[in-house]
MIDOSE-1310 file (N, C-alpha, C; in nm, 2 decimals, decimal comma, always signed):
residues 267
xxxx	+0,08/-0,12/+0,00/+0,00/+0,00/+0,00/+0,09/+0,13/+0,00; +0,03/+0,25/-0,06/+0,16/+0,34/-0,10/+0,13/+0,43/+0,05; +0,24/+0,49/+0,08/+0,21/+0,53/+0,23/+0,08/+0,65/+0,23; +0,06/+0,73/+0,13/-0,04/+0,84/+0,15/-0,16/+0,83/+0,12
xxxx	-0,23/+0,67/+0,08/-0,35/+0,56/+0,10/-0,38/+0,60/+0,25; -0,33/+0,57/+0,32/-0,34/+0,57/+0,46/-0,29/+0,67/+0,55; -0,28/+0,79/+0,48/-0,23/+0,91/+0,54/-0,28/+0,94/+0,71; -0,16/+0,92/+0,83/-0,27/+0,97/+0,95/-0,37/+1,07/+0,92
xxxx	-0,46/+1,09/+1,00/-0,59/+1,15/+1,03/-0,50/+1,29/+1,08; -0,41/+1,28/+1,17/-0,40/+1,42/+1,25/-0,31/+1,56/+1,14; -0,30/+1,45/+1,01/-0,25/+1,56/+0,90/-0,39/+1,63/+0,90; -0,40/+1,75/+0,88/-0,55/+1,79/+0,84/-0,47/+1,91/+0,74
xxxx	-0,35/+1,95/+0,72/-0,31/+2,08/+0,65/-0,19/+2,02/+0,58; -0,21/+2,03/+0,46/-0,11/+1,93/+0,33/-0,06/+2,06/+0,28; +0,12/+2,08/+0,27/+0,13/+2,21/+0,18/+0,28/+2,13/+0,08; +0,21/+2,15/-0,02/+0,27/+2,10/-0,10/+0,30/+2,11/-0,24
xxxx	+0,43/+2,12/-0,25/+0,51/+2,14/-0,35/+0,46/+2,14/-0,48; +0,47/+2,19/-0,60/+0,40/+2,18/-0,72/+0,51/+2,09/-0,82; +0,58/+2,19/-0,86/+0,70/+2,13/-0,99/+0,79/+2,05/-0,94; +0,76/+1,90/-0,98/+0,84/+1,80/-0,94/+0,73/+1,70/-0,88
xxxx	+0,69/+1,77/-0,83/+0,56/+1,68/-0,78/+0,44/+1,65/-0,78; +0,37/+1,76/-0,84/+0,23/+1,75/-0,93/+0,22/+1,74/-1,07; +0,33/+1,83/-1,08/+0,33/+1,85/-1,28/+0,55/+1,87/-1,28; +0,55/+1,84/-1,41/+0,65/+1,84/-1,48/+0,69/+1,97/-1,60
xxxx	+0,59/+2,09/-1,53/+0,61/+2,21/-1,63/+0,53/+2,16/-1,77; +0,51/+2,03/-1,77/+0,46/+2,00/-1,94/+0,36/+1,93/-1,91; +0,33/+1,87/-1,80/+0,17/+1,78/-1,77/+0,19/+1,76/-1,65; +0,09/+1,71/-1,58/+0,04/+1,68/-1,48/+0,12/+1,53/-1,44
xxxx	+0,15/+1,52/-1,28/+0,24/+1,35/-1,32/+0,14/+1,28/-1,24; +0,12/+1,14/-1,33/+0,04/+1,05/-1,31/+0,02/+1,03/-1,14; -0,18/+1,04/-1,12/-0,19/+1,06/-0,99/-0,20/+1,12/-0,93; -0,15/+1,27/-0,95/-0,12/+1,42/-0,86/-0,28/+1,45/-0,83
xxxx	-0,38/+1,45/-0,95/-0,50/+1,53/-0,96/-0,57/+1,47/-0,85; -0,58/+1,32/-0,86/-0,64/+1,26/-0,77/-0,63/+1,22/-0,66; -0,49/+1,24/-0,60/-0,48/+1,23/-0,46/-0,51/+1,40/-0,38; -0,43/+1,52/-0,48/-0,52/+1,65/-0,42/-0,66/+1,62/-0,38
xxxx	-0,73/+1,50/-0,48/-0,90/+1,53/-0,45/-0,92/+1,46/-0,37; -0,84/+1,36/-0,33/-0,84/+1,25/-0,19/-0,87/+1,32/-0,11; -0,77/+1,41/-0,07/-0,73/+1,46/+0,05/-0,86/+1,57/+0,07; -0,89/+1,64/-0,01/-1,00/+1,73/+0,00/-1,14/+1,68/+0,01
xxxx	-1,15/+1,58/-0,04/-1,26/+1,47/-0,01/-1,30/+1,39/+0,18; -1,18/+1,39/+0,18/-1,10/+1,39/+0,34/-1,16/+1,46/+0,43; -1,12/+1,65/+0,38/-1,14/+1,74/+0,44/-1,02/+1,80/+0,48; -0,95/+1,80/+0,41/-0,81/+1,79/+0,50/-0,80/+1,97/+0,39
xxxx	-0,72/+2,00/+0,42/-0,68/+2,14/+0,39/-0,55/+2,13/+0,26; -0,57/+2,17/+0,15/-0,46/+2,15/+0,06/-0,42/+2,32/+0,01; -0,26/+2,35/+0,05/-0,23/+2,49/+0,02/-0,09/+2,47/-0,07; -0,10/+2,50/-0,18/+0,01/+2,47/-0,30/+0,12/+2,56/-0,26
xxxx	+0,25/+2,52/-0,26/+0,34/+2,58/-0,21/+0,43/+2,60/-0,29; +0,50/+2,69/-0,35/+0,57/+2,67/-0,52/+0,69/+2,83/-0,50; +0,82/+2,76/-0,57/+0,90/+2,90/-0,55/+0,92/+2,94/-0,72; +0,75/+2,96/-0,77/+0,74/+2,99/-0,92/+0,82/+3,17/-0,87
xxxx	+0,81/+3,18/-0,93/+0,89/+3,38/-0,96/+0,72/+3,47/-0,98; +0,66/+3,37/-0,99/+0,48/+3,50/-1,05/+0,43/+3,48/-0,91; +0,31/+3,56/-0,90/+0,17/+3,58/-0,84/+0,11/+3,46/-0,84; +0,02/+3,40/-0,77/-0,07/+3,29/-0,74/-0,13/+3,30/-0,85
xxxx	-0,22/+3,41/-0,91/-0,31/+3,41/-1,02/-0,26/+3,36/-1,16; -0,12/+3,35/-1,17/-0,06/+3,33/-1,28/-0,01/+3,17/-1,29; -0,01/+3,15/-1,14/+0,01/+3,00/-1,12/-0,10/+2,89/-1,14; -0,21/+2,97/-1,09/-0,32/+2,90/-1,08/-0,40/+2,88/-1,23
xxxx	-0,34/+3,04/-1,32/-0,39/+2,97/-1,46/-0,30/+2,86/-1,53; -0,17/+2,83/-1,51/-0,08/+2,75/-1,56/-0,16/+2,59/-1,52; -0,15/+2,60/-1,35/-0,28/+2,51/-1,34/-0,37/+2,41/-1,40; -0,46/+2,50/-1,46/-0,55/+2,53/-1,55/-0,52/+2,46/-1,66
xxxx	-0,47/+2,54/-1,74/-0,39/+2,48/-1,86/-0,38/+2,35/-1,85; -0,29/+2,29/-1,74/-0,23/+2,13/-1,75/-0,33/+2,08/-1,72; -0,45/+2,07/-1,64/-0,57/+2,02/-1,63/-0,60/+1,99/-1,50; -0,59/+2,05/-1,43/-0,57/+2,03/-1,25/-0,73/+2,10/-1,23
xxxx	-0,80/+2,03/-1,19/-0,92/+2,10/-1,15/-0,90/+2,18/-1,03; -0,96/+2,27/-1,02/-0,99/+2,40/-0,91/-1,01/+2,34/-0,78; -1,08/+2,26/-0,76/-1,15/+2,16/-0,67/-1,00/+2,10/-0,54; -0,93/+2,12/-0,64/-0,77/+2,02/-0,59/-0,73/+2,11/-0,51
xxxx	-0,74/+2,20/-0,41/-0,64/+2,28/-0,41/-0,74/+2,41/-0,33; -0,68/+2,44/-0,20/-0,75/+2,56/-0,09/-0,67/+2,70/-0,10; -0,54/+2,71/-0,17/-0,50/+2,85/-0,16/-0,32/+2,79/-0,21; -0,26/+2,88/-0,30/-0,16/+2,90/-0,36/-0,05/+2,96/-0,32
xxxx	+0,09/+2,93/-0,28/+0,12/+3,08/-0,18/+0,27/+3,09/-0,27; +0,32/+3,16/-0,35/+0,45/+3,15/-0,41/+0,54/+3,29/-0,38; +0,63/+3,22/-0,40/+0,77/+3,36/-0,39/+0,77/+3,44/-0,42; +0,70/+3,41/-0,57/+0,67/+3,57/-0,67/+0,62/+3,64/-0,59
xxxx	+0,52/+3,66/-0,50/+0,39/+3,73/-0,46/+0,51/+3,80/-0,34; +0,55/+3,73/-0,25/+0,64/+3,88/-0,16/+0,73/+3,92/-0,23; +0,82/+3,83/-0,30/+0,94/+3,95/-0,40/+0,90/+4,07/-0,44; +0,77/+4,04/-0,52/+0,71/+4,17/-0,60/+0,68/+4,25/-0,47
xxxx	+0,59/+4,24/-0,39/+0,63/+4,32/-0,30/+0,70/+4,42/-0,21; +0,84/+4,33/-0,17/+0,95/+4,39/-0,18/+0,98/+4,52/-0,32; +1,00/+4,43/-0,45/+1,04/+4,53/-0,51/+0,91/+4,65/-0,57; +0,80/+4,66/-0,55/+0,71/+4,76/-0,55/+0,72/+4,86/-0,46
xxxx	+0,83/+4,81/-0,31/+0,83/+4,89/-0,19/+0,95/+4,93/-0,18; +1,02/+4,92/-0,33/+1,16/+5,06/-0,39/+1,10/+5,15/-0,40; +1,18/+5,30/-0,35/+1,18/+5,39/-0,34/+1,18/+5,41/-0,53; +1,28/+5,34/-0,58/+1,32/+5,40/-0,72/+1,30/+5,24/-0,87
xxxx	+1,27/+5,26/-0,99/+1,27/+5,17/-1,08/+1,44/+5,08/-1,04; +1,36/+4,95/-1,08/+1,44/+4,87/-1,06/+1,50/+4,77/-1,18; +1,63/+4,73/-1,16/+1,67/+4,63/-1,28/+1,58/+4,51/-1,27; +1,61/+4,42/-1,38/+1,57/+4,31/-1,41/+1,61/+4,17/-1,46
xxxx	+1,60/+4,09/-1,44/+1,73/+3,97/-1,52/+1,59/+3,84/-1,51; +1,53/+3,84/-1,62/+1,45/+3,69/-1,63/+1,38/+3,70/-1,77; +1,27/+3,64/-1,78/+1,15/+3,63/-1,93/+1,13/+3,75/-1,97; +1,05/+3,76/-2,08/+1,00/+3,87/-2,13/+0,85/+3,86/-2,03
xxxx	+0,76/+3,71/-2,03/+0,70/+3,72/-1,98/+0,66/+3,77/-1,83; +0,80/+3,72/-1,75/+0,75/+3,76/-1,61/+0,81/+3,87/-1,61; +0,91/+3,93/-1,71/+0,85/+4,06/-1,67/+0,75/+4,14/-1,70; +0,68/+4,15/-1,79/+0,55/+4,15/-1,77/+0,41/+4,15/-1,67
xxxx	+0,44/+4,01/-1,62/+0,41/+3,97/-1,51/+0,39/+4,10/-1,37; +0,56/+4,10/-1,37/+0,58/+4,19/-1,22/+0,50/+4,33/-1,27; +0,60/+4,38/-1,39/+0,51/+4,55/-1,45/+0,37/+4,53/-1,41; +0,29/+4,38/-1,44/+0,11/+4,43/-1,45/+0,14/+4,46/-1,33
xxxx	+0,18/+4,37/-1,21/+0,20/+4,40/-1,02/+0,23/+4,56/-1,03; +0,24/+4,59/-1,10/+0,32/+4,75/-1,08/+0,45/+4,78/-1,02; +0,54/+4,67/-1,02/+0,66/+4,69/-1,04/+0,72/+4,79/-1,16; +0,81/+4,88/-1,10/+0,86/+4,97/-1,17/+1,01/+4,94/-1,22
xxxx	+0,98/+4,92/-1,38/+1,17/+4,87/-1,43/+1,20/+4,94/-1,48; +1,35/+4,97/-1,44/+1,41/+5,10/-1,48/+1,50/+5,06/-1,61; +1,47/+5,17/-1,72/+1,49/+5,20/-1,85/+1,67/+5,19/-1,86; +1,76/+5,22/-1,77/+1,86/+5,22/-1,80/+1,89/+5,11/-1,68
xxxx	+2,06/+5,20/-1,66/+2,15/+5,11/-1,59/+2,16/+5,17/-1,47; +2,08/+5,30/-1,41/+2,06/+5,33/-1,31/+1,95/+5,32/-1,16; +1,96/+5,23/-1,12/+1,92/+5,15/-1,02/+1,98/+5,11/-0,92; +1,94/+5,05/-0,77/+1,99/+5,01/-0,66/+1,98/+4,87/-0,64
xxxx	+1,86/+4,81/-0,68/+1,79/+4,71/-0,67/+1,74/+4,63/-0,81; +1,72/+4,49/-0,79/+1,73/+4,42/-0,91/+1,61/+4,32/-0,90; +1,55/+4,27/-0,97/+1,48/+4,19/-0,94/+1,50/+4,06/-1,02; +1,55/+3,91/-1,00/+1,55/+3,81/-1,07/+1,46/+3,70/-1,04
xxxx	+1,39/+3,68/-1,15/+1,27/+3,56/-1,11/+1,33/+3,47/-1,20; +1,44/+3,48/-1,33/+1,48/+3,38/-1,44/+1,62/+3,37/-1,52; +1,64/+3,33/-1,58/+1,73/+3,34/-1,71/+1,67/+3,39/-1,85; +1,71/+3,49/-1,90/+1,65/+3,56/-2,03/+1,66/+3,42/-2,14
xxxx	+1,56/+3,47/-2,21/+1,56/+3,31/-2,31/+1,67/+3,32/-2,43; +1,74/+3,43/-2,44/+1,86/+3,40/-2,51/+2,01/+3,36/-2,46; +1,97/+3,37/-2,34/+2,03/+3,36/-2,24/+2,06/+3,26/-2,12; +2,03/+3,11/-2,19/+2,00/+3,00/-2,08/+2,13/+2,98/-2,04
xxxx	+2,26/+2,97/-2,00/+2,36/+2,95/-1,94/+2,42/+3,07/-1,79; +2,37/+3,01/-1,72/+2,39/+3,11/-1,56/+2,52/+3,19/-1,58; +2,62/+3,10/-1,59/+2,79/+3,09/-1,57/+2,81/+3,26/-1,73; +2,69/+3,24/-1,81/+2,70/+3,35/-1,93/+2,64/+3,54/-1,88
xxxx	+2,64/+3,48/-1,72/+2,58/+3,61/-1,66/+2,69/+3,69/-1,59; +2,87/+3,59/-1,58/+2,91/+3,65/-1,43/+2,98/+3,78/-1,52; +3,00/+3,81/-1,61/+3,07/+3,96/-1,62/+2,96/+4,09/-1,55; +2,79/+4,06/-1,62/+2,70/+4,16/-1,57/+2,75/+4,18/-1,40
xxxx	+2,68/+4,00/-1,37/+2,70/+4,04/-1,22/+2,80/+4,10/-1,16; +2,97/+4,10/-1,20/+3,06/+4,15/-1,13/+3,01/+4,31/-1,12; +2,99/+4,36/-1,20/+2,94/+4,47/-1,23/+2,86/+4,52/-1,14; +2,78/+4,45/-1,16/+2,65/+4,51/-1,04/+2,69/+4,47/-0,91
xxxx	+2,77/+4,38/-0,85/+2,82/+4,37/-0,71/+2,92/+4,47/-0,69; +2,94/+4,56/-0,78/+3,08/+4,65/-0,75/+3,01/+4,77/-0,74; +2,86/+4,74/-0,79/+2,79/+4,87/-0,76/+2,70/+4,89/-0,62; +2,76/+4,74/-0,61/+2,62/+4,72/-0,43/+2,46/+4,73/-0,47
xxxx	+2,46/+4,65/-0,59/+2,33/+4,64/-0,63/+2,25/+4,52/-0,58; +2,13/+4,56/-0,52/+2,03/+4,46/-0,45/+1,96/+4,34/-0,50; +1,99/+4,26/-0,54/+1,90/+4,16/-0,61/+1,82/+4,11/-0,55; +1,69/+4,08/-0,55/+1,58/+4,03/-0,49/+1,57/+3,90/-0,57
xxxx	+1,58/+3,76/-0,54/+1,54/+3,66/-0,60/+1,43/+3,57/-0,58; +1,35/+3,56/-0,67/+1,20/+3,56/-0,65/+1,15/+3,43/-0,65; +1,27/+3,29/-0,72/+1,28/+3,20/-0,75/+1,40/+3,17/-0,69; +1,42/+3,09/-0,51/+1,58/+3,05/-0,48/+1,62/+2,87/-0,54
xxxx	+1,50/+2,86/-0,62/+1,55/+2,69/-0,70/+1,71/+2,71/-0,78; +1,76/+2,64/-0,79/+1,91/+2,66/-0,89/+1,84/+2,61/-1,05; +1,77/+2,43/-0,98/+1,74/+2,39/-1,13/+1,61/+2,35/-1,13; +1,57/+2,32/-1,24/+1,40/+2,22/-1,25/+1,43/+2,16/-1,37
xxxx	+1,31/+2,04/-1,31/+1,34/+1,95/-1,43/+1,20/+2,03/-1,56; +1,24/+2,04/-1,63/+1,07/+2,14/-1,74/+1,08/+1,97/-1,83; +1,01/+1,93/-1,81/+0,94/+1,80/-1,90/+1,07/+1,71/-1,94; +1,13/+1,66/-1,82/+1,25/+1,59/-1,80/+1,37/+1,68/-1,83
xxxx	+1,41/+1,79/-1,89/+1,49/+1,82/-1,95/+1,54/+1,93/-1,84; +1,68/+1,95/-1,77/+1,73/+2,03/-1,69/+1,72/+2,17/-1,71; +1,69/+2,29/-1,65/+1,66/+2,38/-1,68/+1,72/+2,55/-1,57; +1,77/+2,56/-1,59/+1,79/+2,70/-1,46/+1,74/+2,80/-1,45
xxxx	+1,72/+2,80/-1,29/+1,66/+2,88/-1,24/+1,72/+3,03/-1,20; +1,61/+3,11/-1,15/+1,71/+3,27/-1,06/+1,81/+3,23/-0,95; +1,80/+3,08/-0,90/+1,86/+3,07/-0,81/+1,99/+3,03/-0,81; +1,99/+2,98/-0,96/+2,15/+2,98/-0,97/+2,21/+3,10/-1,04
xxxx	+2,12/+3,22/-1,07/+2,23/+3,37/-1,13/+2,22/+3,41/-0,95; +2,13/+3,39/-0,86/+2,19/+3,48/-0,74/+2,30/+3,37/-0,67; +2,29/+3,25/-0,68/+2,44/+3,23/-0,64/+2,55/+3,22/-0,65; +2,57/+3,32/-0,79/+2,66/+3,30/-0,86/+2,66/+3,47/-0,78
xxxx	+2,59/+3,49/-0,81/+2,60/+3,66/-0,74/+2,68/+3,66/-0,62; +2,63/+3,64/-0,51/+2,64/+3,60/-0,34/+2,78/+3,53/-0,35; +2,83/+3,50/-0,43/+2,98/+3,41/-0,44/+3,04/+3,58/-0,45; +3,01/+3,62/-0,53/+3,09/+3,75/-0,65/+3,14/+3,88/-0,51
xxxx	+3,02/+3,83/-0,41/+2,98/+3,90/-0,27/+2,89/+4,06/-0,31; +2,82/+4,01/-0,37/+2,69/+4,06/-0,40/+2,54/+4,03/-0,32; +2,49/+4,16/-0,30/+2,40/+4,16/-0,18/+2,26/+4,04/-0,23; +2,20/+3,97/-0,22/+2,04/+3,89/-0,21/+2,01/+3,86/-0,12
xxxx	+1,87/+3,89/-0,12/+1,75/+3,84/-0,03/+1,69/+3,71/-0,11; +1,68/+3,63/-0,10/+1,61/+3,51/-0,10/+1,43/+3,52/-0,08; +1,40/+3,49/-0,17/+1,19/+3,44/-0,14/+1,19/+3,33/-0,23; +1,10/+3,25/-0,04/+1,05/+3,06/-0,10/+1,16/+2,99/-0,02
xxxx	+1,11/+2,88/-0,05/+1,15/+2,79/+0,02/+1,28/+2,77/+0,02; +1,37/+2,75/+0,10/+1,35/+2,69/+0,23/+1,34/+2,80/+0,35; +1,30/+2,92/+0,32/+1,32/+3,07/+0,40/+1,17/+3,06/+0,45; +1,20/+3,11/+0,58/+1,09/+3,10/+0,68/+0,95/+3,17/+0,64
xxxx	+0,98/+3,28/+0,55/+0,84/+3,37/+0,51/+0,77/+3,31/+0,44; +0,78/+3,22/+0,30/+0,69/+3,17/+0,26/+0,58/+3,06/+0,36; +0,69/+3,02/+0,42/+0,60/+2,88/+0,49/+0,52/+2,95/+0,62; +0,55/+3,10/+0,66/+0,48/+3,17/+0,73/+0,35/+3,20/+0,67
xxxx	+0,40/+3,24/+0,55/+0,25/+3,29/+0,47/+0,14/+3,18/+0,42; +0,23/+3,05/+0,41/+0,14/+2,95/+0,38/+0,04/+2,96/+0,49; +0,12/+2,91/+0,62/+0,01/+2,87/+0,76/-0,06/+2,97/+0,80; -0,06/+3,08/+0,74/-0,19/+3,20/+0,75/-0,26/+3,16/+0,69
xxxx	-0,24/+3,12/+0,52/-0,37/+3,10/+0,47/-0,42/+2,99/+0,49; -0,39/+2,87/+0,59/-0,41/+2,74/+0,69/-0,49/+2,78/+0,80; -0,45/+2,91/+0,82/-0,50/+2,96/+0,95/-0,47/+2,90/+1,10; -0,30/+2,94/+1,02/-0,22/+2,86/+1,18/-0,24/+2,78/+1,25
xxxx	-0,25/+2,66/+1,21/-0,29/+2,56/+1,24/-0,11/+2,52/+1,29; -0,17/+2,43/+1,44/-0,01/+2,36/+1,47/+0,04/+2,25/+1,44; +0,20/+2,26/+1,45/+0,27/+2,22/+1,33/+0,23/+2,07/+1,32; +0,23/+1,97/+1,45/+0,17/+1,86/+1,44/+0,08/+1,84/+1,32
xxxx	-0,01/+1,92/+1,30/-0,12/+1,88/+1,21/-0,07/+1,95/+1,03; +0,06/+1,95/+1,04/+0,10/+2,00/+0,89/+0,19/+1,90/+0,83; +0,14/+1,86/+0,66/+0,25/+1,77/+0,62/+0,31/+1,89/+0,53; +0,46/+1,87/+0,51/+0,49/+1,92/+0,33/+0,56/+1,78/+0,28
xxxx	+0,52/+1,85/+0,16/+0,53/+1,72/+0,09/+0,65/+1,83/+0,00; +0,73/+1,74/-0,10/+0,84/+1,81/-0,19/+0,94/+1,74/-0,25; +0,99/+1,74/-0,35/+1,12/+1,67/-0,43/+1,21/+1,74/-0,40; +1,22/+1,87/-0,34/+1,39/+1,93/-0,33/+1,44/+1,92/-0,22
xxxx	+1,56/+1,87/-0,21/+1,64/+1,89/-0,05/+1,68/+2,01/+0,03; +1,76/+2,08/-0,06/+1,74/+2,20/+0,00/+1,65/+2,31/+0,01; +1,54/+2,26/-0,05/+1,44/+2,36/-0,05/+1,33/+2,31/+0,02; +1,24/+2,22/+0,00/+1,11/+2,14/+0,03/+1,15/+2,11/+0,17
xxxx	+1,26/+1,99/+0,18/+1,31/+1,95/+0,29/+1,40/+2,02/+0,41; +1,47/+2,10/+0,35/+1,56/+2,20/+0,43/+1,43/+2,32/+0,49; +1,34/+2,33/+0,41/+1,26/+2,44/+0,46/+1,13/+2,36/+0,58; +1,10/+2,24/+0,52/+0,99/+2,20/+0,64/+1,08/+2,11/+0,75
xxxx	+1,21/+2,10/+0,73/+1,28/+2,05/+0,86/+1,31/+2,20/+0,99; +1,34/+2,34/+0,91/+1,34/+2,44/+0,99/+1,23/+2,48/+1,06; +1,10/+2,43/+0,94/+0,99/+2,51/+1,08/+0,95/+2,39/+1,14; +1,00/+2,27/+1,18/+0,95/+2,17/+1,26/+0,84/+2,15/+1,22
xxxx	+0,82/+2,09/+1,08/+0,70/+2,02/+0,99/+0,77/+1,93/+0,98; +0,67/+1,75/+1,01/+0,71/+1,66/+0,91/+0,71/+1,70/+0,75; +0,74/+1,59/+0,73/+0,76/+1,62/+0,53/+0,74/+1,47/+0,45; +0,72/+1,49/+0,34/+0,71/+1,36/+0,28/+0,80/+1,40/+0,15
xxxx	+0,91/+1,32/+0,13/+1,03/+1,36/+0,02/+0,99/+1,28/-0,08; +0,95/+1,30/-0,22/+0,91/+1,32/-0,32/+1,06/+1,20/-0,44; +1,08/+1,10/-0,43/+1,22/+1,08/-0,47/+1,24/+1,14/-0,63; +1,10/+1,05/-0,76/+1,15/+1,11/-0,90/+1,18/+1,28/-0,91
xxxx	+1,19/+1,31/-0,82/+1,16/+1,49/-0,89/+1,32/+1,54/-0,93; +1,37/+1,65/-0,89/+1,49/+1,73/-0,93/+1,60/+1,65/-0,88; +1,58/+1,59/-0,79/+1,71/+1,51/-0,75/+1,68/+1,32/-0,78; +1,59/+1,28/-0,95/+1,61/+1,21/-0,98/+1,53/+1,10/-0,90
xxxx	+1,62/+0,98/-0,86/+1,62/+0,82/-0,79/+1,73/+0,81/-0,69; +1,77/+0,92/-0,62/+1,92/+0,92/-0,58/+1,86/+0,89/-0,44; +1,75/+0,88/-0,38/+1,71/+0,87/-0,25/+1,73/+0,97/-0,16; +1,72/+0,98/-0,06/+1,72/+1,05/+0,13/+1,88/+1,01/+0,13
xxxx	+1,96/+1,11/+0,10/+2,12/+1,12/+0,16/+2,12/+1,08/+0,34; +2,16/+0,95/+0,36/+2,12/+0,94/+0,54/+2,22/+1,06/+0,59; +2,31/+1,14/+0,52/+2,35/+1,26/+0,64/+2,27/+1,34/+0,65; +2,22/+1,37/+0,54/+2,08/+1,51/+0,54/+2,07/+1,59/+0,64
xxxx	+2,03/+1,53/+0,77/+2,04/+1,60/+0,89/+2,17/+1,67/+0,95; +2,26/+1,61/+0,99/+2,37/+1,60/+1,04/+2,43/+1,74/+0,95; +2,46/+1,72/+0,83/+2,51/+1,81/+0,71/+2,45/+1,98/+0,77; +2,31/+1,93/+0,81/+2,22/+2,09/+0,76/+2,20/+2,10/+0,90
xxxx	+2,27/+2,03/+0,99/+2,24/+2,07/+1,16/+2,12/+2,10/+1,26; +2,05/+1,95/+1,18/+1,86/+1,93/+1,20/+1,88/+1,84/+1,31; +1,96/+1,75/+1,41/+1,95/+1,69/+1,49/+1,93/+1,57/+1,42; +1,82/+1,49/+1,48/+1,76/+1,38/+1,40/+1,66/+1,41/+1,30
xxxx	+1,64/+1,46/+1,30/+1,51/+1,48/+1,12/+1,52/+1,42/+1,05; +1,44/+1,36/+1,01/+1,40/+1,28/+0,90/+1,23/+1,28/+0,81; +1,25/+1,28/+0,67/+1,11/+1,26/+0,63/+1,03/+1,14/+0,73; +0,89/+1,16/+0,70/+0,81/+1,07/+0,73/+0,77/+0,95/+0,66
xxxx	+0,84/+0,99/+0,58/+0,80/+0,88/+0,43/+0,90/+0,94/+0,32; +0,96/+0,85/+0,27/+0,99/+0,85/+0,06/+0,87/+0,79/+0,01; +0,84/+0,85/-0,10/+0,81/+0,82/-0,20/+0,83/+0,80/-0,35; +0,82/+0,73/-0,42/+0,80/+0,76/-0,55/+0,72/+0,81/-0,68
xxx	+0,60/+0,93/-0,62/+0,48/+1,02/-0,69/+0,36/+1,05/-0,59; +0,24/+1,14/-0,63/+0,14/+1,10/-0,47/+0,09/+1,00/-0,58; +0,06/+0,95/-0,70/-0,03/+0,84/-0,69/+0,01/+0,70/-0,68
């Protein structure tokens, strides 16, 4: 029997991961749709937890698109939504480093991007699409760490898998940044605000009664071992078939922590 058939009862608040674990950027992975409806069927509380670089609204139509009914799913809580924030609450227009799309995205938020090269602050939710190689960014970055320019990263994933195929994230131009000794603030997981903002729209519910579920180690797992959530580790996602590293804890200075389960998909 696969362990989340028989999920304890005292889970009543599921926050859980999207890419890697529901969908693959290209479809939905076999199962996802219908164990969200399990659980909601249940009664149990389901809040999607995702370090996409957009707004919930933009998440939720992507959603859509792959075929995830509405029904699945109690509230959306992503990185994009406080970064933008943050960078709407500059004093002055700000740089940019990702899509054509999300930038768009932030401008509808009313993010203000500045027309030239005079800025304090930066905002990265991506890699420009002519532009997919991180390591093809470090001249910009020296540049802007010599200017003490602020990056805000809206996305702290490095990679995702987009429909098996390896893909990079803002999280590896800001750590390529933060090496250079260039200033970032991090939004999402494994950083305490998102998973703050989750359990508000949970309605603070204690931690006993919270699962996360997730494929990333340092993200999913590193973030629900900090707020003292169990977790359920997701094995096919970003880190492959490689299993639960038995140092994991020890490494990340969690004591004993351990998932509550591996798996291999929710269905």
């Amino acid at each position: 029997m696969h362990f989340l058939d028989s999920l304890d009862p005292k889970y009543r608040f599921i926050l859980c991961d999207l890419w890697g674990v529901v969908h693959n950027g290209v479809q939905l992975h076999p199962g996802a749709a219908r164990r969200l409806s399990q659980w909601q069927a249940q009664g149990r509380s389901v809040v999607l937890i995702t370090n996409a670089p957009r707004p919930a609204d933009a998440v939720a139509d992507q959603l859509a698109r792959l075929g995830l009914p509405r029904e699945c799913w109690n509230a959306i809580v992503t990185s994009g939504e406080a970064g933008i924030a943050a960078l709407k609450a500059e004093a002055r227009p700000v740089g940019f480093i990702g899509t054509a799309d999300d930038r768009a995205v932030v401008e509808g938020k009313g993010v203000r991007i500045a027309g030239d090269g005079s800025f304090t602050a930066l905002g990265c939710t991506g890699l420009r699409e002519e532009q997919p190689d991180p390591q093809s960014y470090r001249a910009e970055l020296e540049r802007l760490a010599e200017c003490d320019v602020h990056m805000h990263c809206l996305n702290p994933d490095r990679v995702v898998l987009h429909g098996g195929v390896a893909e990079a994230c803002a999280g590896a131009i800001a750590g390529i940044y933060e090496m250079l000794g260039g200033r970032v603030t991090w939004y999402g997981k494994p950083f305490a605000a998102i998973y703050e903002h989750a359990l508000r729209e949970a309605g603070n519910p204690p931690n006993n009664q919270v699962l996360a579920i997730g494929d990333g180690l340092q993200t999913d797992m590193l973030g629900a071992a900090r707020m003292g959530l169990d977790a359920v580790f997701v094995t096919p996602g970003i880190h492959a078939d490689e299993g639960f590293p038995p140092d994991f804890a020890e490494a990340n200075g969690l004591a004993d922590w351990q998932p509550v389960a591996i798996v291999d998909g929710l269905g």
